[in-house]
N, C-alpha and C positions, 0 to 999 in steps of 0.2 A: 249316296251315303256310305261313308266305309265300315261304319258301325255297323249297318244292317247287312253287308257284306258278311263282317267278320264272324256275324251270327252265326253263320251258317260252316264255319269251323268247326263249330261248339258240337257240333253234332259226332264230330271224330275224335273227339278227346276221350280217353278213359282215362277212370279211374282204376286201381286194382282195390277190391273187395275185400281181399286178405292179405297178409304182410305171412313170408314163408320166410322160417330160421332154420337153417340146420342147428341141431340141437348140440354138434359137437364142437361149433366154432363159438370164439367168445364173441359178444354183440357189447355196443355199448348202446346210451339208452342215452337223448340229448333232448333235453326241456326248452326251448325258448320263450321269453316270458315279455310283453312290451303292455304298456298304455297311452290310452289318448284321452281326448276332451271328453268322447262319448259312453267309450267302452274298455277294456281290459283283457286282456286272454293268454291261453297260452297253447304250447304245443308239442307232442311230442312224435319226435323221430327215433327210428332203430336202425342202427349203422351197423352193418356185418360185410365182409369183405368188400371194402369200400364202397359197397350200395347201400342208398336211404330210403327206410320205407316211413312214408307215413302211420304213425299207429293210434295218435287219437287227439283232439285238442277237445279243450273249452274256454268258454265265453263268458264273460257277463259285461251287462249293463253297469255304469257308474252309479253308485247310491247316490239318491235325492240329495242329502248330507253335501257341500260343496267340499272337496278334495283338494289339496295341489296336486300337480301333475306326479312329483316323488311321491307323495303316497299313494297313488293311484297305482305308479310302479313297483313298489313295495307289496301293496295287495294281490299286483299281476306276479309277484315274485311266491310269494305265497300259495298263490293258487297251483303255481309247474309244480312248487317243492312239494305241495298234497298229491299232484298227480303223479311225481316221479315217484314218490313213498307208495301208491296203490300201485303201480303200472310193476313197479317192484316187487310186490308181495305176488300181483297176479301171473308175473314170468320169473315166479321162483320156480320152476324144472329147466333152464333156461341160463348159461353160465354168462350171469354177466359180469363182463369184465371194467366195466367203467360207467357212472350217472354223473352225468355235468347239466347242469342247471345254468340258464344263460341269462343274464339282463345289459341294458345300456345302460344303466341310468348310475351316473355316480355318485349323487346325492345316498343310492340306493345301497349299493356294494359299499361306502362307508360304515352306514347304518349299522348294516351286517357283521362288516369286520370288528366294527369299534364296539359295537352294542352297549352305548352309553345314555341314551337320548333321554331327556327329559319326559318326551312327549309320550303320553300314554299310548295312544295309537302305534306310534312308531315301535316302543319297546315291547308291546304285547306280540306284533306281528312276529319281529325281530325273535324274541323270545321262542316263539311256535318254529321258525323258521332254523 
């Protein structure tokens, strides 16, 4: 079995525990945000001299409530844009020099740009966003 093989990889991976900035180089701060059938998330990286550190995501489940998939990524878009806004406020001693917020979805980045939609859902998020 090479699954049961590869298991035992698993055991030499690390993670790092902490993410280390020098506090006099600028970072930039990079959100990516995607959803699926089941769930939604997002996550965020810190970029300082060309190295990426992991620095935090989150997850949720899809509401009961039956979604399209654009809004599910509109949601997942919402959620990076809250995290980037805290992850911001909590590395204000910290010179950042750039937050980009990432999505695929076109449906989505229309929404955004145009912020015209009829749909309740859609211009509430858009609006926060």
């Amino acid at each position: 079995m090479v699954l049961v093989k590869d298991l035992s990889i698993l055991q030499s991976v690390k993670f790092p525990q902490n993410t280390v900035v020098n506090e006099i180089e600028p970072i930039k701060l990079h959100v990516f945000c995607d959803a699926s059938g089941k769930a939604y998330g997002t996550v965020a990286y810190l970029v300082s001299n060309g190295q990426a550190s992991l620095l935090t995501s989150k997850t949720r489940v899809n509401p009961l409530k039956k979604r399209s998939l654009p809004q599910l990524e509109l949601t997942a878009l919402l959620l990076g844009v809250r995290l980037a806004h805290y992850r911001i406020k909590a590395l204000s001693n910290i010179h950042s020099e750039e937050t980009v917020v990432w999505s695929d979805n076109e449906a989505v980045l229309q929404w955004v740009k145009n912020n015209n939609s009829k749909n309740p859902y859609v211009s509430n998020r858009v609006k926060e966003i």
